[in-house]
C-alpha positions as CSV (number, residue, x, y, z in Angstrom):
1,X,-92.2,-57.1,-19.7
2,X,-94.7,-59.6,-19.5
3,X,-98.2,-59.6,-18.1
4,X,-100.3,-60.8,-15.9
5,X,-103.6,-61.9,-16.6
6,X,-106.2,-62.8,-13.2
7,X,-109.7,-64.5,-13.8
8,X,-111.9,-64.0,-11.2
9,X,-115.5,-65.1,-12.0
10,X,-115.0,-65.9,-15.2
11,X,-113.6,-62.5,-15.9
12,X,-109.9,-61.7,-17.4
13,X,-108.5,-58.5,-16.4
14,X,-105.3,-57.1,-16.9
15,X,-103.2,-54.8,-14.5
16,X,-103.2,-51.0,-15.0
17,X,-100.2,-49.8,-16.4
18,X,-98.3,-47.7,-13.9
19,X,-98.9,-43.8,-14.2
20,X,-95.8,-41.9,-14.5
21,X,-96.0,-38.0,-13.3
22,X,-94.0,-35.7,-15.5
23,X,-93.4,-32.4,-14.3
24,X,-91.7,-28.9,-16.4
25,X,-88.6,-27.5,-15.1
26,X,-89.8,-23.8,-13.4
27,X,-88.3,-21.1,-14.7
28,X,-87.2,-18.2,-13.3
29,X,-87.9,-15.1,-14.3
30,X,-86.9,-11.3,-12.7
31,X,-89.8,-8.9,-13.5
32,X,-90.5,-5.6,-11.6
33,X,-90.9,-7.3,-8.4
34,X,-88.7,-9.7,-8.3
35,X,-87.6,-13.0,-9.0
36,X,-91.0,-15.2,-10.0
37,X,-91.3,-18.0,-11.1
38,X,-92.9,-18.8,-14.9
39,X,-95.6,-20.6,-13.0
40,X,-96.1,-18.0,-10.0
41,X,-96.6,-15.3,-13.5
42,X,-100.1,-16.8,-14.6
43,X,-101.3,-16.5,-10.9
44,X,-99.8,-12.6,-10.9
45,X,-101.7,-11.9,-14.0
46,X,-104.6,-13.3,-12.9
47,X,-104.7,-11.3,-9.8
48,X,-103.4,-7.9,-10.3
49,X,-106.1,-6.4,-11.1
50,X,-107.9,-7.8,-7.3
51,X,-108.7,-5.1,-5.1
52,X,-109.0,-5.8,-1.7
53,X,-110.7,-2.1,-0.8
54,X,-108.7,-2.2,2.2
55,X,-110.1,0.0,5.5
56,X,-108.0,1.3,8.1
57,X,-109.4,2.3,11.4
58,X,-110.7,5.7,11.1
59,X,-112.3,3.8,7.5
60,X,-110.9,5.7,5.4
61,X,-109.3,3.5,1.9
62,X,-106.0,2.3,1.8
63,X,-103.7,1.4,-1.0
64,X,-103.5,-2.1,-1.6
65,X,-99.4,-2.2,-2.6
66,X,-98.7,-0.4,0.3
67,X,-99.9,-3.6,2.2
68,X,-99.0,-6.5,-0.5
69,X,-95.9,-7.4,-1.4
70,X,-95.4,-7.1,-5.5
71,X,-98.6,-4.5,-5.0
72,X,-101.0,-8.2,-5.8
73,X,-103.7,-9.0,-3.9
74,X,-103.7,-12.8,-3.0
75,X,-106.9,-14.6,-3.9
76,X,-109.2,-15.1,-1.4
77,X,-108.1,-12.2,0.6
78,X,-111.6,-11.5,1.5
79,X,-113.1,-15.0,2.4
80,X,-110.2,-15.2,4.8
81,X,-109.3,-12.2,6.5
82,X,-112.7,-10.6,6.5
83,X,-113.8,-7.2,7.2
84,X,-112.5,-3.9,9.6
85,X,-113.4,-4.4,12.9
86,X,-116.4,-1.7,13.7
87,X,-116.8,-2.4,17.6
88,X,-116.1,0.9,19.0
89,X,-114.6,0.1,22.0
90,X,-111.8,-2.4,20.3
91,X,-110.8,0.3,17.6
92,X,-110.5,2.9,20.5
93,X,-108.3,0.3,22.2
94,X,-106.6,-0.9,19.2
95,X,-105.6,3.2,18.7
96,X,-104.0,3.2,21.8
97,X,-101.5,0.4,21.1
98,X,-101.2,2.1,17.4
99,X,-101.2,5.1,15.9
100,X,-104.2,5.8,13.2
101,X,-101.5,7.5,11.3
102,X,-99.8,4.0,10.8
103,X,-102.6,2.6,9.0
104,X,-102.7,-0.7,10.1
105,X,-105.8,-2.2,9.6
106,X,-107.9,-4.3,12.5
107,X,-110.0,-7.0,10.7
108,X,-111.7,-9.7,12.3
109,X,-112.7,-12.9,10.4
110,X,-116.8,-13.1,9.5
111,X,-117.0,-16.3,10.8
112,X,-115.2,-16.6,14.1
113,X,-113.2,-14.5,17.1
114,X,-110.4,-13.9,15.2
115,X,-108.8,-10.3,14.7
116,X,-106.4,-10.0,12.4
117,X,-103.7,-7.2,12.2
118,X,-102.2,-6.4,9.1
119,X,-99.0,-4.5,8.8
120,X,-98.3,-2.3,5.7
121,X,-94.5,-3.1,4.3
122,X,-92.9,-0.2,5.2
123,X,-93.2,-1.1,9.0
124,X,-93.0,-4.8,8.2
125,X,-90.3,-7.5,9.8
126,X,-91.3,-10.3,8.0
127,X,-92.1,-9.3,4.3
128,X,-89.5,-7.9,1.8
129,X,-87.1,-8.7,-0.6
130,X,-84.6,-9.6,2.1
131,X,-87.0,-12.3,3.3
132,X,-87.7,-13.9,-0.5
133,X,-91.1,-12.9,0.0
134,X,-93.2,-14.1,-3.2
135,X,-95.9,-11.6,-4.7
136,X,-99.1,-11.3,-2.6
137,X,-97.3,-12.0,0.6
138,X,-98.3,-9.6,3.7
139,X,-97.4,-9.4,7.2
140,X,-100.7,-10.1,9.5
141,X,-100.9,-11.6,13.4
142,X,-104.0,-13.2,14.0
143,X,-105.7,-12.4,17.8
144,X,-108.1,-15.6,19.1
145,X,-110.5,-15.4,21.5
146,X,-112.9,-18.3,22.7
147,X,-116.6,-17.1,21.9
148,X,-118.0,-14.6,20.2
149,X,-117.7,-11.2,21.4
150,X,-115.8,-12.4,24.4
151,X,-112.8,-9.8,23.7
152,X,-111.7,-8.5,26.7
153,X,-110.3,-5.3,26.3
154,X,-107.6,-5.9,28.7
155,X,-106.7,-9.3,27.4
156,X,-106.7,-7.4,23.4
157,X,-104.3,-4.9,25.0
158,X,-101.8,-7.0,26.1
159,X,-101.9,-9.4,22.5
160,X,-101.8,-5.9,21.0
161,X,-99.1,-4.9,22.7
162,X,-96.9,-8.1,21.8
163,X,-97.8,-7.4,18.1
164,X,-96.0,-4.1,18.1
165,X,-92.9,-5.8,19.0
166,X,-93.2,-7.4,15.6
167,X,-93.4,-3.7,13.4
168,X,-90.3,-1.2,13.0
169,X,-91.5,2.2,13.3
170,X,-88.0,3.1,12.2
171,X,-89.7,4.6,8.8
172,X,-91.8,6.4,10.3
C-alpha cells in the first residue's frame, strides 16, 4: 500500500496508521452462582469481600446475599443508593405498606429526593436464575419526589403501594 506524504509549511507528515481493536473471545465459566463470564470473575473477586452493612427499618443489620444476587455486593453500592431512611413519619408509613418482618430496606439517595426500595431475593420478580441475572444484581424501585423533603405521605403511600405489586410474598 503506498503512502501519502502532505507538506504543509514546509513540513512532511505522514498519515497515522489505522488502529485495529482486537478483542479475547469471553469465556464462560459455571461456578457456584452461575454461569460468569472469565471477565465478570476478576470483578467477583474483587468484590466479594464488599459489605454493604445493609439496615432495614427497625435498623437492625441485614445479610448482604440475602439481598444480592451471587451473595456480591456491586461496587459503588453506597455512593448510589445511599443510606436507610430515618424520617420517622416515612418509615411508619413505609411499615404500613410492608411488613418489618420482610426486611426490605427504605433508602434514600444522600444527594437528592430519591427513595429507594430494595427487595431481598426471596420475594424478588425480577432477580434470579430464571431471569439470567449476573452476580451483584438486586431488585430496587426508585420513589422521586421534586424538592427536598417534599414527600408527601399520601403521595409515598400510593408509589408504595404500586411497588408491592412488584414482590411475591408467596415465600413468606
Amino acid at each position: 500500500m503506498a503512502t501519502k506524504k502532505t507538506t504543509t509549511n514546509n513540513v512532511t507528515t505522514k498519515p497515522e496508521a489505522k488502529k485495529t481493536k482486537t478483542t479475547k473471545p469471553v469465556e464462560e465459566v459455571t461456578g457456584p452462582i452461575g454461569k460468569v463470564t472469565s471477565e465478570s470473575e476478576s470483578v467477583i473477586e474483587a468484590n466479594k469481600d464488599l459489605s454493604a452493612n445493609l439496615l432495614n427499618t427497625k435498623g437492625e443489620a441485614v445479610e448482604d446475599k440475602d439481598y444480592f444476587f451471587g451473595g456480591v455486593v456491586p461496587s459503588g453500592f453506597k455512593g448510589t443508593c445511599g443510606s436507610p431512611v430515618t424520617r420517622e413519619d416515612l418509615v411508619e408509613t413505609f411499615n404500613k405498606v410492608f411488613k418489618p418482618e420482610d426486611n426490605i430496606l427504605f433508602y434514600k439517595q444522600d444527594d437528592k429526593e430519591v427513595y429507594l426500595i430494595i427487595i431481598p431475593i426471596k420475594y424478588s420478580t425480577d432477580i434470579g436464575d430464571f431471569n439470567n441475572s449476573i452476580v451483584g444484581d438486586f431488585q430496587k424501585h426508585a420513589l422521586s419526589f421534586l424538592n427536598e423533603g417534599s414527600v408527601n405521605i399520601d403521595s409515598l403511600k400510593r408509589k408504595l403501594e404500586r411497588v408491592k405489586t412488584h414482590v411475591k410474598f408467596s415465600d413468606r
